[in-house]
C-alpha positions as a printed NumPy array, in Angstrom:
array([[ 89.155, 106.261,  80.081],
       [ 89.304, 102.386,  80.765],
       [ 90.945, 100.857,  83.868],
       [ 94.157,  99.628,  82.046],
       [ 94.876, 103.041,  80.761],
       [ 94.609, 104.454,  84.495],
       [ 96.468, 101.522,  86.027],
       [ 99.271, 102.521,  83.356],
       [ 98.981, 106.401,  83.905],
       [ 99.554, 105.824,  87.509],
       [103.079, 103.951,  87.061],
       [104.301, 107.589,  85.766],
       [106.547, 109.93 ,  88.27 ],
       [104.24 , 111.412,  90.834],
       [105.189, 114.679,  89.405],
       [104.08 , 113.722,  85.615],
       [100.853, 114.96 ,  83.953],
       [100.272, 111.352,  83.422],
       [100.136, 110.289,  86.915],
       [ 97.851, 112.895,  87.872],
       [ 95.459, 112.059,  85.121],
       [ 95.577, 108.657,  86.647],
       [ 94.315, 110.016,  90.136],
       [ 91.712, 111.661,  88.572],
       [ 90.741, 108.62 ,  86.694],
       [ 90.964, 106.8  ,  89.845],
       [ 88.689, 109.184,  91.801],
       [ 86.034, 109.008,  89.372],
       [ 86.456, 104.765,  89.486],
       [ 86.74 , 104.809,  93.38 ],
       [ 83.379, 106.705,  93.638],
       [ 81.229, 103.855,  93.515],
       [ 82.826, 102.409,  96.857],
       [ 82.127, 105.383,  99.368],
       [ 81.167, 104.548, 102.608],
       [ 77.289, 105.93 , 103.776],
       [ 79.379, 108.737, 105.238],
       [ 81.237, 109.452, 102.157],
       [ 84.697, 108.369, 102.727],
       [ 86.595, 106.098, 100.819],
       [ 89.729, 103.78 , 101.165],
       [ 93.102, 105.526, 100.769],
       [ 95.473, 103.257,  98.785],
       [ 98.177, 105.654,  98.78 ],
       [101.913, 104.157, 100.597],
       [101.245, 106.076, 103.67 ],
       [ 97.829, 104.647, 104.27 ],
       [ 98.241, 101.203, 102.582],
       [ 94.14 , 101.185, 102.466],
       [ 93.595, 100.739, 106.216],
       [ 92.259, 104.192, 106.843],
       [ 88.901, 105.404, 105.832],
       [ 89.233, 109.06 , 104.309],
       [ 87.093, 111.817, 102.693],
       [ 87.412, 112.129,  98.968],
       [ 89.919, 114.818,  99.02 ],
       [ 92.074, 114.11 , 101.104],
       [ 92.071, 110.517,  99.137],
       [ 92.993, 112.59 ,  96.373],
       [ 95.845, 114.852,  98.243],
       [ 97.33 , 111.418,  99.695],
       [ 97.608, 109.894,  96.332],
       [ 99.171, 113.352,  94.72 ],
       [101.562, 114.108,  98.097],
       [102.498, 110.271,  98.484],
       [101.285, 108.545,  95.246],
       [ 99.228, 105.31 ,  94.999],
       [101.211, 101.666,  96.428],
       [102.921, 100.343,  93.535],
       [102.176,  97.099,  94.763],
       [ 98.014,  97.785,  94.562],
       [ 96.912,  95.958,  90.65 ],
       [ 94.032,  94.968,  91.883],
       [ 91.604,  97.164,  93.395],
       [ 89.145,  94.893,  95.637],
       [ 88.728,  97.625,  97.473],
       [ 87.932, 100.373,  95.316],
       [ 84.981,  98.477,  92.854],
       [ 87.323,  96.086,  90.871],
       [ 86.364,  92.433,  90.609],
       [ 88.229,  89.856,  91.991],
       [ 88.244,  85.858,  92.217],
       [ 86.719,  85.524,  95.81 ],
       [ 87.974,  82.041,  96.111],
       [ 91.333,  83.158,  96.38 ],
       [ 90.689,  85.262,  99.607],
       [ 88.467,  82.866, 101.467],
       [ 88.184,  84.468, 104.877],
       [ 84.98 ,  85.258, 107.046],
       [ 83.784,  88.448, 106.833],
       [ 84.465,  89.172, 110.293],
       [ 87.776,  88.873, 109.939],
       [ 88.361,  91.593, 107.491],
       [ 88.814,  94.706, 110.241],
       [ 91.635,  92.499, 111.62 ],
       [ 92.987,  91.952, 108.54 ],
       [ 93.589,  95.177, 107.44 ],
       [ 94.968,  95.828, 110.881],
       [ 97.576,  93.638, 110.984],
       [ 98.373,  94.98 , 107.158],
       [ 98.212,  98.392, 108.585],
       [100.548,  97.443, 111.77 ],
       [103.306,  95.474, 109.627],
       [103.432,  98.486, 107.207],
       [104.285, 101.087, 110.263],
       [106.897,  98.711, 111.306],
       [108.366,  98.15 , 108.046],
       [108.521, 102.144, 107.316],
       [109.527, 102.246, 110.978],
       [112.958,  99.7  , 110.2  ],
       [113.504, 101.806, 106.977],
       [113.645, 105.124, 108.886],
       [116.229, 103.817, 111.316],
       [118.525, 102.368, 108.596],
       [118.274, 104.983, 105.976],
       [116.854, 108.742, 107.208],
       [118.745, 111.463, 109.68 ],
       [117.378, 113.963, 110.12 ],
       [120.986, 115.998, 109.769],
       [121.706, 114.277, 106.153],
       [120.931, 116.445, 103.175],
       [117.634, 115.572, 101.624],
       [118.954, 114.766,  97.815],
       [121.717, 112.468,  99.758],
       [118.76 , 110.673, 101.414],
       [116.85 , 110.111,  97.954],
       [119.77 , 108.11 ,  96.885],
       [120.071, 105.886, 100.645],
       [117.515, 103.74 , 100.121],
       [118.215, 100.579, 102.714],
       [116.041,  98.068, 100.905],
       [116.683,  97.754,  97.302],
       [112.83 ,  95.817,  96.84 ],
       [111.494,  99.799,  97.882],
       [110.476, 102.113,  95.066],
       [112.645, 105.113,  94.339],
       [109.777, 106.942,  93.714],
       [107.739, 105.69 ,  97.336],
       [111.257, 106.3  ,  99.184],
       [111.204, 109.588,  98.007],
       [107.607, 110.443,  98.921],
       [108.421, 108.879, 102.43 ],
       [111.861, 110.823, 103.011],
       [109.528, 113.942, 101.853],
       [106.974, 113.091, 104.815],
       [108.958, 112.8  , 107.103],
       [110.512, 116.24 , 106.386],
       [107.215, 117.801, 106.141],
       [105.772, 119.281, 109.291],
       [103.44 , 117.189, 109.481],
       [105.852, 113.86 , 109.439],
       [107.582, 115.982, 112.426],
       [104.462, 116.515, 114.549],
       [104.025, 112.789, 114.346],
       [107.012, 111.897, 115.277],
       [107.183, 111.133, 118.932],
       [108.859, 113.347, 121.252],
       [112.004, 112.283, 123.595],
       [109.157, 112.07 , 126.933],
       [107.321, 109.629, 124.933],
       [110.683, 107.691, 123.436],
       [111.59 , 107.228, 127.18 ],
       [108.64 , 105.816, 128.327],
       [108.709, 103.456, 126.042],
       [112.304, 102.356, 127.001],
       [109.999, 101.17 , 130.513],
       [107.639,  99.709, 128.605],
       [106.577,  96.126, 130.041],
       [109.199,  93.122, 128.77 ],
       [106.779,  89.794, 127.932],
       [109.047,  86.574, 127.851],
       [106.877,  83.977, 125.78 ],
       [108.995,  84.421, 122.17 ],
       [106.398,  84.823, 119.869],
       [103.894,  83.342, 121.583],
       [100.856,  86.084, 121.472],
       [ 98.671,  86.413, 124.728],
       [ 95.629,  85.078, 123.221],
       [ 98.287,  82.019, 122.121],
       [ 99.563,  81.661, 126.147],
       [ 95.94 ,  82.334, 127.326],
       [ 94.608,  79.278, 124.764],
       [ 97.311,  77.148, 126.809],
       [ 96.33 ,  77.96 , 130.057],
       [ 92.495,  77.206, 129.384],
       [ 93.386,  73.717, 128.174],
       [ 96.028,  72.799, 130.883],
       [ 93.678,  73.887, 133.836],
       [ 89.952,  73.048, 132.256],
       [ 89.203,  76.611, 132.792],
       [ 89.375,  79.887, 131.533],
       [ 92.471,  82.315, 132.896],
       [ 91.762,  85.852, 134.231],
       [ 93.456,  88.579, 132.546],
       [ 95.658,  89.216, 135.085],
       [ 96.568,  84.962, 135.849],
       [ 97.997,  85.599, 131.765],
       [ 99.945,  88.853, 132.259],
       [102.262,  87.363, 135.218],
       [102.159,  83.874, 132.749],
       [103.95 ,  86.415, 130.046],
       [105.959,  89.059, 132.421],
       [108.459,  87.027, 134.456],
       [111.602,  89.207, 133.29 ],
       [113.683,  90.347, 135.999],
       [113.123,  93.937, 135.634],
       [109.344,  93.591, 136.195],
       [110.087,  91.751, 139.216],
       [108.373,  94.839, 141.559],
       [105.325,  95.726, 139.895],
       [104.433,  91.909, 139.058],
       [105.117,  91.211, 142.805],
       [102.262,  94.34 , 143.353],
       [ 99.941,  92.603, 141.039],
       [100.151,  89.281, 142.872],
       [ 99.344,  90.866, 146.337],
       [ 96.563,  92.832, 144.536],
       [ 95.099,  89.549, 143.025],
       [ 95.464,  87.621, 146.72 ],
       [ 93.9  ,  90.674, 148.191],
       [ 90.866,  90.21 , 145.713],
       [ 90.639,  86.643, 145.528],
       [ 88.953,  84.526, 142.991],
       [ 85.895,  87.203, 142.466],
       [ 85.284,  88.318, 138.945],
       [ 86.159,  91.599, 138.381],
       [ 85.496,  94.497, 135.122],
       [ 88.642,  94.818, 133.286],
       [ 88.946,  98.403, 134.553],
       [ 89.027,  97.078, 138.034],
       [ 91.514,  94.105, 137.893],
       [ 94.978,  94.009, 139.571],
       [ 96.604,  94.319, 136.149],
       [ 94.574,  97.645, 135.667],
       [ 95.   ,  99.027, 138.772],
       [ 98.288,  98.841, 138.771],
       [ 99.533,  99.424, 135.137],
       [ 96.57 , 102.191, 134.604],
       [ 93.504, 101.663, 132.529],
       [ 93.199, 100.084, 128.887],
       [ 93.708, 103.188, 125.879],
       [ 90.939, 103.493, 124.253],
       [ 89.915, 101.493, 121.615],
       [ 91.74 ,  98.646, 123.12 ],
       [ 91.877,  96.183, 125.771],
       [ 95.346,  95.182, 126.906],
       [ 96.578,  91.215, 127.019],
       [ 94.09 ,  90.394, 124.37 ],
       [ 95.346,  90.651, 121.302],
       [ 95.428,  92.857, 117.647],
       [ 92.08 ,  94.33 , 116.755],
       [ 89.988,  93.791, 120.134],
       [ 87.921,  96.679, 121.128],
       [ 85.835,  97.063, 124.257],
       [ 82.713,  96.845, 122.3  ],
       [ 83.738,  93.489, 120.907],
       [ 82.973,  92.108, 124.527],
       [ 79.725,  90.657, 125.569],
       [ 80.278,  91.242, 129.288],
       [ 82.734,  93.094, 130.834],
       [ 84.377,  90.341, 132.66 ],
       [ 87.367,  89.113, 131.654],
       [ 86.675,  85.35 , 131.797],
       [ 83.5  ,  85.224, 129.872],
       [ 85.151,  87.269, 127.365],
       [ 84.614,  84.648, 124.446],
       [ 81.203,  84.566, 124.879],
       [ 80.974,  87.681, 123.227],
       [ 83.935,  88.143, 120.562],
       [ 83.102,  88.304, 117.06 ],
       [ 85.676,  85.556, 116.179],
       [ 85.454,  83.144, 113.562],
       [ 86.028,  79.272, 113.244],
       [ 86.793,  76.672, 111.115],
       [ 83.418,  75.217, 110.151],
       [ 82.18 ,  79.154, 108.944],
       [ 85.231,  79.167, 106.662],
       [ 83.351,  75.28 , 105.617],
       [ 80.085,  76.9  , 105.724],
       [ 81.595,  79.887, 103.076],
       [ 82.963,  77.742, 101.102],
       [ 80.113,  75.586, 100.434],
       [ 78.014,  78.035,  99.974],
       [ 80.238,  79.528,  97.098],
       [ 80.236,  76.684,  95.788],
       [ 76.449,  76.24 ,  95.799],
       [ 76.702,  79.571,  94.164],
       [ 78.639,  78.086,  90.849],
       [ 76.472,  75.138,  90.505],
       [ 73.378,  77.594,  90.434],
       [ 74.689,  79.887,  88.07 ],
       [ 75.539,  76.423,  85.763],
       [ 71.708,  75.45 ,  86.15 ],
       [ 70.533,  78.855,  85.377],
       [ 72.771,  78.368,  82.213],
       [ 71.371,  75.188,  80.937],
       [ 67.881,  76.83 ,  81.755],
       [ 68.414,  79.242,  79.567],
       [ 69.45 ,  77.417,  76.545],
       [ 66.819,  74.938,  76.805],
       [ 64.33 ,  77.779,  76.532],
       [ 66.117,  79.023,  73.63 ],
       [ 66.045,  75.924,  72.146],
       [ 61.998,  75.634,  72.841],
       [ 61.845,  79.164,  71.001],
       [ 62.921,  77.879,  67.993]])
């Protein structure tokens, strides 16, 4: 079966015979692209390709859910694609599909709140879509999952819902830390400490106690570099969950750091700059003007042939 034919099969109802032809056409394309542990990308609309699964459950996703309507193109499942429309460094690509990941929780997130309760009858909810540019068919599969026991287990309980009422208020707009951090470094010729940017972008009234315990913590310490699990902010607001580290931004992970100290922390990020975007770039281009020699090469020996 070509790739057209299961690109088409796959715009049936998730229920159709076609569509699930088209999965298994799918499968059988995606196979190439498995990880060296044997998991592969799961393009269905609850995953939005930003979680690495095992075959099968690839395959229940895209039969419980059904594959993003959105997804023509499938760079990450062994289709071809122009590269210089995505010129990026490679080591931006995790972040990437973070931030994709983290907009398409918040966007399901905003359509839950406008159009799904839990006390409305289901075949009512089918037809209260909030956002005419969403799918019937992906509204459906959502209002299903979050039906489903499983969509209830996930859902987070009233404890949780009122801790996050106390949740810490930043007041820099949308300024990011990293942003406010960047603007500290150049004012004062030196690099902030993680806690010198938290009471930078917590000055709302309601924080006014536990910022005023951060500052005595800090004068306490003094100017002495400290690990990030040992710093007023992380004394007092509890350590960093894991996987993250708190004040510095989407997609930093302990293990991104090349010391544990906060202000020699961009010694060891894996961030990219401008002049490696240049240095891509060039080198793609390099790449054409190769292939064009290796061309000409070849027709000149054809021509000797003769």
């Amino acid at each position: 079966m070509d790739l057209n034919t299961i690109k088409e099969n796959l715009t049936f109802p998730i229920k159709a015979p076609q569509y699930r032809v088209g999965v298994d056409g799918f499968m059988s394309y995606a196979n190439s692209t498995l990880t060296h542990d044997g998991r592969l990308r799961c393009p269905c609309v609850k995953c939005v390709n930003t979680k690495l699964l095992n075959p099968d459950d690839v395959n229940y996703h895209l039969l419980q859910y059904r594959i993003m309507r959105n997804y023509s193109t499938w760079v990450f499942h062994g289709e071809s694609v122009d590269q210089s429309r995505f010129l990026y460094p490679k080591s931006l690509e995790k972040w990437i599909l973070k931030s994709i990941g983290h907009k398409w929780r918040d966007y399901k997130c905003l359509l839950k709140g406008k159009g799904y309760d839990d006390n409305t009858d289901i075949n009512t909810l089918y037809d209260n879509c909030p956002d005419e540019d969403v799918d019937y068919d992906q509204w459906v599969s959502l209002v299903n999952f979050w039906r489903s026991e499983e969509g209830k287990r996930s859902n987070r309980s009233k404890e949780s819902l009122e801790k996050a009422k106390v949740k810490p208020i930043h007041t820099i707009g949308t300024k990011s830390h990293a942003r406010v951090r960047e603007e500290m470094k150049k004012s004062s010729n030196k690099s902030p400490t993680r806690t010198q940017v938290y009471l930078k972008c917590h000055q709302h009234e309601s924080e006014a106690d536990i910022t005023n315990q951060i500052k005595n913590v800090a004068t306490e310490q003094g100017d002495q570099e400290l690990d990030l699990d040992d710093d007023p902010v992380s004394q007092l607001l509890g350590k960093d969950k894991h996987g993250r580290v708190r004040g510095l931004g989407l997609g930093v992970k302990p293990s991104d750091l090349g010391d544990p100290s906060y202000p020699r922390f961009c010694n060891g990020l894996n961030m990219s700059t401008d002049n490696e975007a240049a240095v891509i770039h060039y080198f793609r281009r390099l790449e054409g003007v190769v292939q064009r020699l290796r061309a000409r090469v070849k027709s000149k020996e054809l021509l000797l042939q003769r």
